[in-house]
C-alpha positions as CSV (number, residue, x, y, z in Angstrom):
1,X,-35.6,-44.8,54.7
2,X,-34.9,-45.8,50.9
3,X,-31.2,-46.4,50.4
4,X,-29.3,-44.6,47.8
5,X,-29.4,-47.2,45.1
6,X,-33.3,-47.4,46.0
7,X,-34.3,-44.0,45.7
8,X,-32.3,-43.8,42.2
9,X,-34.1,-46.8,41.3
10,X,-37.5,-44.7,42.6
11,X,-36.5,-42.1,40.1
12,X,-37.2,-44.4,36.9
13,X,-41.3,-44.6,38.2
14,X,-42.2,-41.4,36.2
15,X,-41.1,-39.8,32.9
16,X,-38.6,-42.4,32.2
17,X,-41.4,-45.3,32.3
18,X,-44.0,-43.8,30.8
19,X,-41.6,-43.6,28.0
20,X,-40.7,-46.9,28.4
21,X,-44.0,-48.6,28.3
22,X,-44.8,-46.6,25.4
23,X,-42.3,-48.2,23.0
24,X,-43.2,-51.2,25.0
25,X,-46.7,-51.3,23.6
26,X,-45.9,-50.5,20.5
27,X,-43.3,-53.3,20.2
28,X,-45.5,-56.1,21.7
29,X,-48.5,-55.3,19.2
30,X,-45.9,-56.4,17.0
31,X,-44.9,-59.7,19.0
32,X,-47.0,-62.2,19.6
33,X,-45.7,-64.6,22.9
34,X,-44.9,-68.0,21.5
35,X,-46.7,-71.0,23.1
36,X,-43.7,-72.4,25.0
37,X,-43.6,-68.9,27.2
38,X,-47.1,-69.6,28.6
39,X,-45.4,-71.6,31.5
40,X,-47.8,-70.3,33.9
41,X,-50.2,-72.7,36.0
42,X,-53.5,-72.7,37.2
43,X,-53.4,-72.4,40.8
44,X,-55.8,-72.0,44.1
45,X,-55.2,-70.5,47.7
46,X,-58.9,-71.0,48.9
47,X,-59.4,-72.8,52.1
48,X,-59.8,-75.1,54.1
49,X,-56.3,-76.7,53.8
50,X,-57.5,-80.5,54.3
51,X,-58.0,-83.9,52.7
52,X,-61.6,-83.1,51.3
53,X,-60.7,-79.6,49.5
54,X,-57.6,-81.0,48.0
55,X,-59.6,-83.3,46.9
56,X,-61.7,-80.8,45.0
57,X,-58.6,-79.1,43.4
58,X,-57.3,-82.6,42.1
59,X,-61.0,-82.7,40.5
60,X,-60.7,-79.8,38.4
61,X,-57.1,-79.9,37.6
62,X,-55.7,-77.4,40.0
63,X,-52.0,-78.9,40.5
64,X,-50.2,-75.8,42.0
65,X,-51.7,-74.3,45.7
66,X,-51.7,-72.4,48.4
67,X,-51.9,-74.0,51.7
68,X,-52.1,-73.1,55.2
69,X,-50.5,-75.3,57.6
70,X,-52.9,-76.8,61.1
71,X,-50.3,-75.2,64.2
72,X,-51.1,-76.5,67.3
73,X,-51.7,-74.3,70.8
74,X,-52.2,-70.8,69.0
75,X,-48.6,-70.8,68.3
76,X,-47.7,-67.7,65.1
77,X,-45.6,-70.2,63.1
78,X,-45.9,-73.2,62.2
79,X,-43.1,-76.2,62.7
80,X,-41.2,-78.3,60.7
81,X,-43.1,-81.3,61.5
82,X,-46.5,-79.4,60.8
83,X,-45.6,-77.7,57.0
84,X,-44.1,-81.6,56.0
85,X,-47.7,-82.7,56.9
86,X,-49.5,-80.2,54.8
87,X,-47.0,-80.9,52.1
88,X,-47.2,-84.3,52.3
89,X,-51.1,-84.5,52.3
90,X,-51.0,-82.1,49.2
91,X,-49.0,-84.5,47.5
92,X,-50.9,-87.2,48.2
93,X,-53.5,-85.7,45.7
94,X,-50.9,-84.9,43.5
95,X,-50.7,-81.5,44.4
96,X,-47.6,-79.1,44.6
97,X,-47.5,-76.7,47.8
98,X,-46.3,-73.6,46.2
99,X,-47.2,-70.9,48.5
100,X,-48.1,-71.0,52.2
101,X,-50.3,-68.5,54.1
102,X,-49.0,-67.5,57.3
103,X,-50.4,-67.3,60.9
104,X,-49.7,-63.8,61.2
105,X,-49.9,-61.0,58.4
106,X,-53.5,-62.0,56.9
107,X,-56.2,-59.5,55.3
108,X,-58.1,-58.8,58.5
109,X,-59.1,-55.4,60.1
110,X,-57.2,-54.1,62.5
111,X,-59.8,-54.0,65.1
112,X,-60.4,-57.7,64.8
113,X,-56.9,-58.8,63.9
114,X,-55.5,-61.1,66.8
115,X,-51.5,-60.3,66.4
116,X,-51.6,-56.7,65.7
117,X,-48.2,-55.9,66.8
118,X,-46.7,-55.3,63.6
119,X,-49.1,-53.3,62.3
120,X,-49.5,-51.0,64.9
121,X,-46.1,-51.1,65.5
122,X,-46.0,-51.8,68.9
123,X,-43.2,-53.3,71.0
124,X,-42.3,-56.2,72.4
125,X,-45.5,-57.5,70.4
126,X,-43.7,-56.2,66.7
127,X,-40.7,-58.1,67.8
128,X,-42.2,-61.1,68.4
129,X,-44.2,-61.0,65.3
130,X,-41.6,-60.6,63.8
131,X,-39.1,-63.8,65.1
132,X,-42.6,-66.0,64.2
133,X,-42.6,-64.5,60.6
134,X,-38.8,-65.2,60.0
135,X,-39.1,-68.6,61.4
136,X,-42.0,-69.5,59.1
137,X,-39.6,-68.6,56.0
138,X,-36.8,-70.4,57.7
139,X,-39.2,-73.6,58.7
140,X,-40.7,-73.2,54.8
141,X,-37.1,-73.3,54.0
142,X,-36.5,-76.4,55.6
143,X,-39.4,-78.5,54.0
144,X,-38.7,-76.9,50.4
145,X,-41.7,-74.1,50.3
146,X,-40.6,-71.6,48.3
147,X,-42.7,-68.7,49.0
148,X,-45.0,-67.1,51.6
149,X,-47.6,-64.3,50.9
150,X,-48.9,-62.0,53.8
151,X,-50.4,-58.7,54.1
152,X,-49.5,-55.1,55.9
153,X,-52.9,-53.9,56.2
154,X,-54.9,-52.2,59.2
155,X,-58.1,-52.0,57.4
156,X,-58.4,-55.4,55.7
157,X,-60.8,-55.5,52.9
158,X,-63.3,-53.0,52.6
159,X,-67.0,-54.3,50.9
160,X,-70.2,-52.1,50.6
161,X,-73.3,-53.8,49.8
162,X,-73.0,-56.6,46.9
163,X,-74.9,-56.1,44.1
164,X,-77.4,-58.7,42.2
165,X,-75.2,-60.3,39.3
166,X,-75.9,-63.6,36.8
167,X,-78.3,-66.1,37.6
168,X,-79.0,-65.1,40.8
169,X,-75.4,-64.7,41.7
170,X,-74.0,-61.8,44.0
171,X,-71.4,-59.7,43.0
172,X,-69.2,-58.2,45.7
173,X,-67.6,-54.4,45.5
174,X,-67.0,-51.3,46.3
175,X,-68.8,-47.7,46.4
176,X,-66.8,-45.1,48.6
177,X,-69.4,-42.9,47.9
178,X,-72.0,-45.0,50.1
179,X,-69.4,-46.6,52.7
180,X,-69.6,-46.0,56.1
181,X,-67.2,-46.7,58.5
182,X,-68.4,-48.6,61.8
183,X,-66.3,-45.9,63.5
184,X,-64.4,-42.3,62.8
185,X,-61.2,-44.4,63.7
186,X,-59.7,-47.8,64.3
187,X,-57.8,-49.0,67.4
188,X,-54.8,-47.6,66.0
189,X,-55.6,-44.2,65.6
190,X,-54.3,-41.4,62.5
191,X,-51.8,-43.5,60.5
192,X,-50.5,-41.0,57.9
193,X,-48.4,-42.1,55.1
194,X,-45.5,-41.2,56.7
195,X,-46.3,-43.3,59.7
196,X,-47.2,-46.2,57.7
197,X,-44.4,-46.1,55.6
198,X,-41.9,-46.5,58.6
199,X,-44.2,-49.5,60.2
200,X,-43.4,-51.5,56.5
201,X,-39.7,-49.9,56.3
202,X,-39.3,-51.6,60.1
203,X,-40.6,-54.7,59.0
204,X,-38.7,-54.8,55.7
205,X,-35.5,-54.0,57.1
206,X,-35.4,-57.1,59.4
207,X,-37.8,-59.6,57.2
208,X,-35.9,-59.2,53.5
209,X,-32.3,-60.2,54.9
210,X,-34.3,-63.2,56.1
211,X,-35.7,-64.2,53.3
212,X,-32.6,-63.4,51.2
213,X,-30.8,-66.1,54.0
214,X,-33.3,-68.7,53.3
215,X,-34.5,-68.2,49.9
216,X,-38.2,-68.4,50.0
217,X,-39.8,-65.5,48.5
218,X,-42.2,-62.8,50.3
219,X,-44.9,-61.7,48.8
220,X,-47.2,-58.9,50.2
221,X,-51.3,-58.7,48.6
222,X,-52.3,-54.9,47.9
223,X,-54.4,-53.0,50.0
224,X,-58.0,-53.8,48.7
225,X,-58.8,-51.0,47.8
226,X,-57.7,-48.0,47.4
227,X,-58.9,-45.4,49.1
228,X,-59.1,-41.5,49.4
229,X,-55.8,-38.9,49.8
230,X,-56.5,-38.6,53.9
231,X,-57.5,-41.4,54.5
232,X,-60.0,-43.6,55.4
233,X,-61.6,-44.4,59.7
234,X,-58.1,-42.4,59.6
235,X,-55.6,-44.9,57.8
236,X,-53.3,-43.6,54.7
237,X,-53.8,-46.6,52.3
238,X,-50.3,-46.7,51.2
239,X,-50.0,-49.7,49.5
240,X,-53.8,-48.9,47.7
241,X,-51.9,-46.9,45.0
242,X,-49.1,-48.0,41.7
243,X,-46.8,-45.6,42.9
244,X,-47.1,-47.3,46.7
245,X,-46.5,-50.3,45.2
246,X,-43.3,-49.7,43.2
247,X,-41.9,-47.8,46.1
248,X,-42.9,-50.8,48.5
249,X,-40.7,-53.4,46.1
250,X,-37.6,-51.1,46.1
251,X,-37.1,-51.0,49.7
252,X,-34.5,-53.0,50.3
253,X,-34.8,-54.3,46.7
254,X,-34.4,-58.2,46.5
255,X,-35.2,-61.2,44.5
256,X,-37.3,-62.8,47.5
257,X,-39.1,-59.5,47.9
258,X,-42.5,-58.9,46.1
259,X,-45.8,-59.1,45.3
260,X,-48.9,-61.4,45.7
261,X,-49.7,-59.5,42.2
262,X,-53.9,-59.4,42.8
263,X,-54.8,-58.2,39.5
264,X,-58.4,-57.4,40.7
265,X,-57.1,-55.7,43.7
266,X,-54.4,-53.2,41.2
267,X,-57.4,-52.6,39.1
268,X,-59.5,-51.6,41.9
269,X,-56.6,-48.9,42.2
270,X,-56.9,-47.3,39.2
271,X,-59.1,-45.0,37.0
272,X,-59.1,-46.7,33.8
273,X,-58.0,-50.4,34.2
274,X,-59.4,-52.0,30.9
275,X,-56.8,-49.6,29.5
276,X,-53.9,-49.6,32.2
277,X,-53.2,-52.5,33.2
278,X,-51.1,-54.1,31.2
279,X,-48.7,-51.5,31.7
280,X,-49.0,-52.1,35.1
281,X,-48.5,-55.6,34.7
282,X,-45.1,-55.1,32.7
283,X,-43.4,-52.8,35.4
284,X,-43.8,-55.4,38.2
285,X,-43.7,-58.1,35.7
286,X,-40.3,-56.9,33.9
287,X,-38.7,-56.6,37.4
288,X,-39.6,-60.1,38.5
289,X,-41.8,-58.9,41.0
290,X,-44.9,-61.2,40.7
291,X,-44.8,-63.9,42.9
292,X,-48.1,-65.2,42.2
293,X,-51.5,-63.5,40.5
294,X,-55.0,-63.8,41.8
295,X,-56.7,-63.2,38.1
296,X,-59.9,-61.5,39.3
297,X,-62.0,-59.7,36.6
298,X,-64.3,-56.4,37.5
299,X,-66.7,-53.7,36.4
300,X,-65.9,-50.1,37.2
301,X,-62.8,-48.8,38.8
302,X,-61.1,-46.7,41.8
303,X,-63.6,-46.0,44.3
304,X,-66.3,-47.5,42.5
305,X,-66.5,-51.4,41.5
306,X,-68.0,-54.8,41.5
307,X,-65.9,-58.2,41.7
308,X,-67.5,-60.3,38.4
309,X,-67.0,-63.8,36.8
310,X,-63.8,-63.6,35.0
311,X,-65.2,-63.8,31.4
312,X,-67.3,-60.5,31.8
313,X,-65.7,-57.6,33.5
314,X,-64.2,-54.9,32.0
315,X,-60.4,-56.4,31.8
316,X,-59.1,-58.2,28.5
317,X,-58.1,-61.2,30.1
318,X,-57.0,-62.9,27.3
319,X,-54.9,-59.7,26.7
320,X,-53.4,-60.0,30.7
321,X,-52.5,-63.4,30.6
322,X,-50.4,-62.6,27.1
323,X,-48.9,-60.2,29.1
324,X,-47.7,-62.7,31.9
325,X,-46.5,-64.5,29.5
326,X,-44.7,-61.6,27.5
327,X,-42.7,-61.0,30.8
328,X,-42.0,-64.3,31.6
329,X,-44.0,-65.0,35.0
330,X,-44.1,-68.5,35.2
331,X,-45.8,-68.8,38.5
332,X,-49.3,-69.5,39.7
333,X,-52.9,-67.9,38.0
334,X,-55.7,-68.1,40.4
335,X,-59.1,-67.2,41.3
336,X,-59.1,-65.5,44.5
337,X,-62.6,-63.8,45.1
338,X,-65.5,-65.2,43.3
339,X,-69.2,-64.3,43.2
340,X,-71.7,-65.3,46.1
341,X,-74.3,-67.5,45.8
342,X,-77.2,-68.1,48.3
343,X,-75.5,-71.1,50.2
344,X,-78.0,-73.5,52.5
345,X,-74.8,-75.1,54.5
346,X,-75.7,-74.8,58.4
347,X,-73.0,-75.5,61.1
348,X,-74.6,-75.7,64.8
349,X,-77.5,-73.8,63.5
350,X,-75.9,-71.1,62.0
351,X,-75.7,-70.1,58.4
352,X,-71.7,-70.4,57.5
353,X,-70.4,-68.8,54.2
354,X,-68.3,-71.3,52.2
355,X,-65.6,-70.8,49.4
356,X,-68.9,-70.9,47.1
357,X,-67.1,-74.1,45.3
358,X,-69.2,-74.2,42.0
359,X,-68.2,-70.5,40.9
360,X,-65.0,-71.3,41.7
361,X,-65.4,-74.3,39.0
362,X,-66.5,-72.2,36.6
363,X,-62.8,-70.1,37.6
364,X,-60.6,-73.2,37.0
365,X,-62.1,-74.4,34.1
366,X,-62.0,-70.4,32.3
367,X,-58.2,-69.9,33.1
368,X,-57.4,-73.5,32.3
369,X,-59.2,-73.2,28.7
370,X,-56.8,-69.8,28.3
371,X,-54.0,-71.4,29.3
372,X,-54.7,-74.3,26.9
373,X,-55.6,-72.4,24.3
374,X,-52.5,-70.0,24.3
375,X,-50.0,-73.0,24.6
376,X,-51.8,-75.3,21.4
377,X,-51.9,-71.8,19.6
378,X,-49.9,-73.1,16.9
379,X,-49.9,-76.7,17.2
380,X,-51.2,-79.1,13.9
């Protein structure tokens, strides 16, 4: 349950910020961010973590990544020994390992997700889980990683059918009102919001002390997206709405506790994002809750959306990133999804999907000629 000084905090989420965002807006149409406060950097979490691909961020000028460690014998942490060889190979291409993606706690469904214990909530499975997540933050710790993003999902990320975008690309989304569940329900059954809620209360209560111990920050991705009041194959999205989200950061308030801020995934969760979410972006932004931002562009919004190149969806993104920068984040801006393309690349016979490198080019090169641009603004 939220503690007294939580709950109060809870209070401020509705009259009180609306009023606040209001004179917010009409201040910062008034105030321009200098160049010196765009401290952001352009960052990149796609895999695989190895020689070659860091070899492709080098090319393009990503410096700032997130990297997932090789663990030996299908252990749910990774070791000393193994994080000071992915950090050491990422500096050998000059790279900085910012961020590191677990073994446990990724964006996979439920019925295919391989440690479910946490999320289903099921002991002595949770509790093991659990020890392997706390000694990933206390082994990140050790070799100077200061943050680790995870997810509390059960139904991972739900797609419908893509839909044909530029030059033959394919745009991946969203249409609730032509999604159909492989089945009614998942392996874990009804999860109502109350049951959910005490599954991430659980897991806060014994995780956010830890983090607090060793310092490295937690941050947790939305649920992408967001679906219907009563669910969806019988799962509460509690985490698919801004009000989930706000709630989620005051448990056990802390500076090592937030968000994996996905901009595309918080738009996804709201009915009129080219207009909301820059308010949006100050709440969590003001409270030095974003830990890192996938800067994702799309057409549409809740229940109905593609995922687009950054320079043509509906979000001002030259508006967002002045918005990072009006609250300070100083952390990493990345692409996370990016369009398909029809890829040739066979492994063993098989068709493989790949991180579709070329669009994600076309990513780097956009946020790094914002960045650029905002921090020369006034230069001679």
């Amino acid at each position: 349950m939220l503690g007294t000084s939580a709950a109060a905090s809870l209070s401020v989420i509705g009259e009180d910020v609306e009023a606040q965002t209001r004179r917010s807006r009409s201040r910062q149409r008034n105030e321009q961010p200098s160049p010196d406060q765009y401290r952001m950097k352009l960052g990149c979490q796609s895999m695989p973590s190895t020689d070659e691909h860091f070899q492709v961020f080098a090319r393009y000028g990503v410096r700032n990544i997130s990297g997932r460690a090789k663990v030996a014998d299908g252990r749910m942490y990774p070791t000393v020994a193994e994080l000071e060889t992915l950090k050491q190979m990422a500096q050998r291409h000059g790279l900085s390992l910012d961020m590191l993606e677990p073994e446990i706690l990724n964006s996979t469904h439920i019925d295919r997700e391989r440690h479910p214990g946490i999320m289903l909530g099921q002991d002595p499975d949770r509790e093991r889980e659990i020890e392997a997540f706390a000694t990933t933050l206390r082994n990140c710790a050790a070799v100077g990683i200061p943050c680790v993003k995870y997810n509390m999902s059960l139904l991972g990320v739900l797609r419908t059918a893509p839909v044909e975008g530029r030059g033959g690309s394919e745009y991946f989304g969203w249409d609730l009102a032509k999604a159909k569940p492989p089945t009614p329900l998942t392996r874990a059954g009804r999860v109502d919001t109350a049951e959910f809620w005490k599954r991430i209360t659980y897991f806060l209560d014994r995780i956010v002390p830890i983090a607090n111990e060793t310092r490295v920050r937690i941050a947790c991705h939305p649920q992408d997206p967001g679906t219907p009041p009563g669910g969806y194959q019988g799962i509460d999205n509690v985490l698919g709405t801004i009000e989930g989200l706000k709630r989620f950061v005051l448990i056990n308030e802390s500076p090592y506790h937030g968000l994996n801020f996905c901009q595309g995934s918080v738009c996804e969760n709201l009915t009129d994002p080219a207009d909301q979410i820059f308010d949006v972006i100050r709440w969590f932004g003001e409270r030095k809750k974003i830990f890192n931002v996938h800067f994702r562009n799309i057409h549409g919004a809740r229940n109905k959306f593609n995922e687009t190149f950054p320079d043509e969806g509906d979000i001002d993104m030259v508006r967002a990133l002045r918005t990072y920068a009006e609250v300070g984040y100083d952390g990493m801006i990345m692409p996370d999804h990016v369009p398909g393309m029809d890829d040739p690349l066979v492994v063993e016979g098989k068709p493989v999907w790949t991180p579709r490198a070329e669009n994600f080019a076309f990513a780097y090169g956009y946020i790094r000629g914002l960045l650029q641009s905002a921090q020369r603004a006034h230069a001679t």
